[in-house]
C-alpha positions as CSV (number, residue, x, y, z in Angstrom):
1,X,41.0,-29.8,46.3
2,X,39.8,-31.5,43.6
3,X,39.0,-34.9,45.9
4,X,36.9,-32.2,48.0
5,X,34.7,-31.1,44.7
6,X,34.2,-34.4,43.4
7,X,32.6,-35.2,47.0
8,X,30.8,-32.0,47.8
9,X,29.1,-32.3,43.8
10,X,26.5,-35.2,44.4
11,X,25.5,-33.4,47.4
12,X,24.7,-29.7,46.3
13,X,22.7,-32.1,42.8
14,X,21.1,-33.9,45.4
15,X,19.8,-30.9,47.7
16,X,18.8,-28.9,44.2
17,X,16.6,-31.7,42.9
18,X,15.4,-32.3,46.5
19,X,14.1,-28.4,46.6
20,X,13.0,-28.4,42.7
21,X,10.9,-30.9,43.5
22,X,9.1,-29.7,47.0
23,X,8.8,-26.2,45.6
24,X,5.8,-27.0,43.3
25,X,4.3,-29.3,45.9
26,X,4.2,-27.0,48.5
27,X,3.2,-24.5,46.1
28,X,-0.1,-26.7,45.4
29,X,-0.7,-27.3,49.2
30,X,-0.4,-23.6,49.9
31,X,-2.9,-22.9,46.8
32,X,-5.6,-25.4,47.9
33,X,-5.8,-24.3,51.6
34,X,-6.1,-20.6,51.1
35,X,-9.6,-19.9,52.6
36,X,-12.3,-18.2,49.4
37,X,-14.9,-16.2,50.3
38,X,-18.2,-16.7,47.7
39,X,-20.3,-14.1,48.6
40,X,-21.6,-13.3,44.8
41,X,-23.5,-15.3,43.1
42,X,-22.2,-17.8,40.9
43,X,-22.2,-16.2,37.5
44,X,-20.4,-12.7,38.8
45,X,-16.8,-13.2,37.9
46,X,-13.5,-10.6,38.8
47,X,-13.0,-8.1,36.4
48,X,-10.7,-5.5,36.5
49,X,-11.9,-2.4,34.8
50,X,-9.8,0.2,33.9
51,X,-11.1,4.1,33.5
52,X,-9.8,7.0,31.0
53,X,-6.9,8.7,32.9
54,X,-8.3,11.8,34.9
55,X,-11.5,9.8,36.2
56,X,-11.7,8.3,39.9
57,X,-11.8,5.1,39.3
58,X,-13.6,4.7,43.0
59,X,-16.0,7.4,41.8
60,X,-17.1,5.1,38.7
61,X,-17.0,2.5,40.6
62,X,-19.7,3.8,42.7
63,X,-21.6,5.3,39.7
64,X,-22.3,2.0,38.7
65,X,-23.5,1.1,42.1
66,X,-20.3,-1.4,42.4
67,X,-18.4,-2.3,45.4
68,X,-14.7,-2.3,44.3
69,X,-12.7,-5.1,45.8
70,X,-9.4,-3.5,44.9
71,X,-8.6,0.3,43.8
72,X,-6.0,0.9,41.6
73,X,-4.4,3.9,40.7
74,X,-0.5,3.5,40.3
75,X,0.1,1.1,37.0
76,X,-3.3,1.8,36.1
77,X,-6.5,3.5,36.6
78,X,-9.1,1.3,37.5
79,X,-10.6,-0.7,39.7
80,X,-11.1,-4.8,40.7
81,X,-14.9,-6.1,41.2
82,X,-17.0,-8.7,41.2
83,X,-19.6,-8.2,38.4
84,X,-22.3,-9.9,36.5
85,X,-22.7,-10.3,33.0
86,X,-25.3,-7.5,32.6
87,X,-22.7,-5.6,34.6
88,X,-19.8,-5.9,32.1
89,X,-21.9,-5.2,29.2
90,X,-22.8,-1.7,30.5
91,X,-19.2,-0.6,31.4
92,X,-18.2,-1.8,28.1
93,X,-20.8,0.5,26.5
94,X,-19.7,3.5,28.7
95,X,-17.0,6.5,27.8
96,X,-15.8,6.6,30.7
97,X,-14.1,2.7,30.4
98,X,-11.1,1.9,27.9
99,X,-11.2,-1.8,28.9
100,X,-13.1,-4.3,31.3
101,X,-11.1,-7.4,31.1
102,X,-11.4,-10.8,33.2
103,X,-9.2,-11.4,35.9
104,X,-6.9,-14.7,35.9
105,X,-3.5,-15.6,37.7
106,X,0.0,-16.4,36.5
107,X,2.0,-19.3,37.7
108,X,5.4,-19.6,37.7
109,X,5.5,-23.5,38.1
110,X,3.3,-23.8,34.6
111,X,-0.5,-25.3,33.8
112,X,-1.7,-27.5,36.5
113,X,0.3,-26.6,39.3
């Protein structure tokens, strides 16, 4: 039994650095060739806004003449856009907004990968 363990050991080391190693590769690979679609100008960045509970975020939305590229209305009320600077400064001076805040991404595989 334990002649079996002592064999079967370098080979289950060997296969889990094999795999943490790939995993942030192919993570990268899969990243760079995802197709993105740049169909605002350079200066609008995504936002997500969120709206005082009771308000239709959608309605809002299309108060302010915006085009929402995402509707939420489960975790939070709000709304995902492509806006301009003048754009953010007037739903941050509404009150009907609690918070318009820039959108990023989270990476399990840390900075740079």
């Amino acid at each position: 039994m334990r002649n079996r363990l002592s064999r079967a050991l370098p080979v289950a080391v060997a296969v889990l650095a094999a795999v943490t190693v790939a995993l942030p590769v192919s993570a990268a690979t899969a990243a760079e060739s995802v197709p993105v679609s740049h169909t605002a100008p350079a200066d609008h960045a995504t936002y997500i806004v969120t709206v005082h509970p009771g308000l239709d975020p959608a309605a809002v939305a299309d108060a302010y003449g915006i085009t929402p590229l995402h509707v939420y209305r489960e975790t939070l009320n709000g709304f995902a856009a492509r806006l301009s600077p003048e754009q953010v400064e007037d739903l941050r001076g509404t009150a009907v907004v609690e918070s318009v805040e820039k959108d990023g991404s989270a990476s399990s595989f840390g900075p740079g990968v």
